[in-house]
N, C-alpha and C positions, 0 to 999 in steps of 0.2 A: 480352261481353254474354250475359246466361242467355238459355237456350230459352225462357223464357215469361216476358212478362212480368206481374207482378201481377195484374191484371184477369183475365187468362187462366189464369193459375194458380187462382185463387178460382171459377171458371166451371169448371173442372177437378174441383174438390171439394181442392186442395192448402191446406193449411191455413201461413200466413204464421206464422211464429213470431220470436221477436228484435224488438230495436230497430228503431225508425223509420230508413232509411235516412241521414234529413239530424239525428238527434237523436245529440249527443254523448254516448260513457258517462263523460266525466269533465271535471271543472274545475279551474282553479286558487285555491286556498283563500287566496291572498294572503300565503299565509308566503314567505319566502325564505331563502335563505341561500349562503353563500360557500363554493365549493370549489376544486379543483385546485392545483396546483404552487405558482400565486402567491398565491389567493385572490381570483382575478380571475374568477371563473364563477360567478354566481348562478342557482340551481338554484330552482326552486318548486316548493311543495308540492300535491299535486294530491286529487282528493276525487273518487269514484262517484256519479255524477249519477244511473245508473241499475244494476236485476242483472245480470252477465253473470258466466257459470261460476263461482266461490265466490265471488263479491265483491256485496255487499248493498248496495244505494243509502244514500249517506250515509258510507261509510267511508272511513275515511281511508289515500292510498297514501303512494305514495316521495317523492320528489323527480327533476322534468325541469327540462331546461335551457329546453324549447320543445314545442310539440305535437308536431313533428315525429319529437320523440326516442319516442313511444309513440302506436303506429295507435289511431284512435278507432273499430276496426274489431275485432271476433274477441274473444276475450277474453284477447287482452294484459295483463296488467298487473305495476305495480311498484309494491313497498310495503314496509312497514318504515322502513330509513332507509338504502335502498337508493337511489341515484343515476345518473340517464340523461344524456349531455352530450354535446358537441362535436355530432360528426355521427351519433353514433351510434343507431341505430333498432331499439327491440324490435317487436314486432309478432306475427300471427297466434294461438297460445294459450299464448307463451311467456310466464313468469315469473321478475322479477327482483325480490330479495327479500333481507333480514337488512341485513347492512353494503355487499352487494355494489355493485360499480363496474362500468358497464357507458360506455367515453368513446372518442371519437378517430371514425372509421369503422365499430368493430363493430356487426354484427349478429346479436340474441339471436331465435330465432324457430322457428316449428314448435312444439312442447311441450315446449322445451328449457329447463333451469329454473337458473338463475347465482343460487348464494344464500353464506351464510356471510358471509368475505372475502376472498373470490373476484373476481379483475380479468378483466375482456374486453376489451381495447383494439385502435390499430392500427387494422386491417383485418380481424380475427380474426370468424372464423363460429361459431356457436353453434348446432346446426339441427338436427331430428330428436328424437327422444327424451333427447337429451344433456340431462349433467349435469355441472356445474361447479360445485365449492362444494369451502371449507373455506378453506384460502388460497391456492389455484392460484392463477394467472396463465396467462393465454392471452391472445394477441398477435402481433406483426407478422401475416404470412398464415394463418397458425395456423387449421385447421378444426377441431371437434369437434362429430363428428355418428352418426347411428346413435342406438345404444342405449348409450354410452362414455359414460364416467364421468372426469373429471380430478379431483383431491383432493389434500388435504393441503396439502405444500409445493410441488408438482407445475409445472413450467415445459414447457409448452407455446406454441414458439415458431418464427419464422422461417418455413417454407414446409413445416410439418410438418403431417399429416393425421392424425387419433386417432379412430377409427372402431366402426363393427360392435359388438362386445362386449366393444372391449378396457378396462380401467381400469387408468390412469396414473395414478400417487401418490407419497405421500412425498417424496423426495429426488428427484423424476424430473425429468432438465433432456431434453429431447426436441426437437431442432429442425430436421431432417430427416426423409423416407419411414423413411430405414436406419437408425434411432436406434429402432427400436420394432418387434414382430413381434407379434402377434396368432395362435394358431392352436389349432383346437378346431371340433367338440367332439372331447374325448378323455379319459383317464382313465375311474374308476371312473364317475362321477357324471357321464359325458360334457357337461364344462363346458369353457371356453375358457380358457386361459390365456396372461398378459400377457408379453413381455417386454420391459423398455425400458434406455434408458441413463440414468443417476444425473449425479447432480454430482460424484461419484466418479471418473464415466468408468469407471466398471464397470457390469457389467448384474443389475439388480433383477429380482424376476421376483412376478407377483401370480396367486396358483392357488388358487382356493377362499378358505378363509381362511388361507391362508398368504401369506405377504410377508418378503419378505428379499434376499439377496443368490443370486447363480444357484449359488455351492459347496453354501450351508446348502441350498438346493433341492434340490440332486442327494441329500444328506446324506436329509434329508427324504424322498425317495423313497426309498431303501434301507430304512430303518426302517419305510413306510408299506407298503411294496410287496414289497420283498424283488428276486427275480429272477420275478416274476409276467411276464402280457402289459403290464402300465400300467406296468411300471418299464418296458421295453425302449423303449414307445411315448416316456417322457417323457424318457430318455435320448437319445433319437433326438434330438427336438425339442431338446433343450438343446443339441445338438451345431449342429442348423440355424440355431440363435439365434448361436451364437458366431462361425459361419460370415458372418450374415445381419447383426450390429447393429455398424456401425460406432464406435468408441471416441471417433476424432478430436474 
């Protein structure tokens, strides 16, 4: 319960801003349609009843399975031909958006934003500043939170956490803590860089705008760095990565 309520806030001089507490920000527009594995899940289309954070009364969002699946609270919302179901619940000032799939247990929330074609399933958390988009997939206990990024082809899964500043991409299957190392700031531009495990079973590694595999990394720091203090520092780290990121 807040410290004051209404009446007492306005006798304050605090001025009420937002929606009517019991007034919904959105409806259902009556379209529907079929989705999931069988085509057994009819999803509906839903519509802005009133403004909250970019979304303008009258526009048209994603597709839910049920209210449930998006708070009529904060400014949550899903649009495009982006899809909420089973149990899963966006909420707070997250946004789910493009082709994105958000079903099962997940939860998308905080200012965390699932767009492209990008899956959330499972049991999988979406929270904080994160970002998921392109064709990831995150899944079973799968967390991404912080200010992390997952992309591409990117598999984030199992009881794996992807955090802080790290960005997991491409080819990255990740589905344990020891499948991924995060560590920064360092270098020239003191930024953070990724290192994670592949579908390969080898270790990728994302630094700036570089991305590849961790030899052409080391390769790469010679050419950029020479024997400077940021080669010694990233040689190091590459060493604690080989040490630290399990292949199995």
């Amino acid at each position: 319960m807040g410290l004051f309520t209404n009446e007492v806030r306005m006798g304050l001089g605090f001025a009420i801003l937002g929606k009517d507490e019991n007034q919904m920000k959105y409806e259902f527009t009556g379209e529907t349609k079929k989705v999931g594995l069988f085509g057994n899940i009819i999803v509906r289309r839903i519509r802005a009843t009133i403004a909250f954070g970019v979304v303008k009364a009258g526009d048209l969002g994603g597709w839910i399975e049920k209210e449930e699946n998006l708070s009529q609270e904060g400014d949550a919302w899903v649009c495009g031909d982006a899809r909420v179901y089973g149990n899963a619940w966006v909420y707070g000032n997250a946004r789910v958006y493009g082709d994105a799939r958000v079903c099962g247990n997940a939860w998308v929330c905080g200012n965390a934003r699932v767009c492209g074609n990008a899956w959330v399933y499972g049991d999988a958390r979406v929270y904080g500043n994160a970002r998921v988009y392109g064709d990831a997939r995150v899944y079973g206990n799968a967390g991404v939170y912080g200010d992390a990024e997952v992309y591409g082809d990117a598999r984030v899964y199992g009881d794996a956490k992807v955090c802080g500043d790290a960005r997991v991409c491409s080819d990255a299957w990740v589905l344990q803590v020891n499948h991924l190392l995060v560590i920064g700031p360092i270098g020239s531009r003191n930024s953070f860089t990724t290192f994670f495990r592949d579908k390969d079973k080898t270790i990728s590694v994302k630094c700036g705008c570089f991305f590849g595999k961790i030899d052409r990394f080391i390769e790469k720091v010679q050419e950029t760095h020479g024997d400077n203090k940021y080669a010694l520092v990233y040689r190091a780290v590459v060493e604690v990565a080989k040490a630290q990121i399990d292949l199995n």
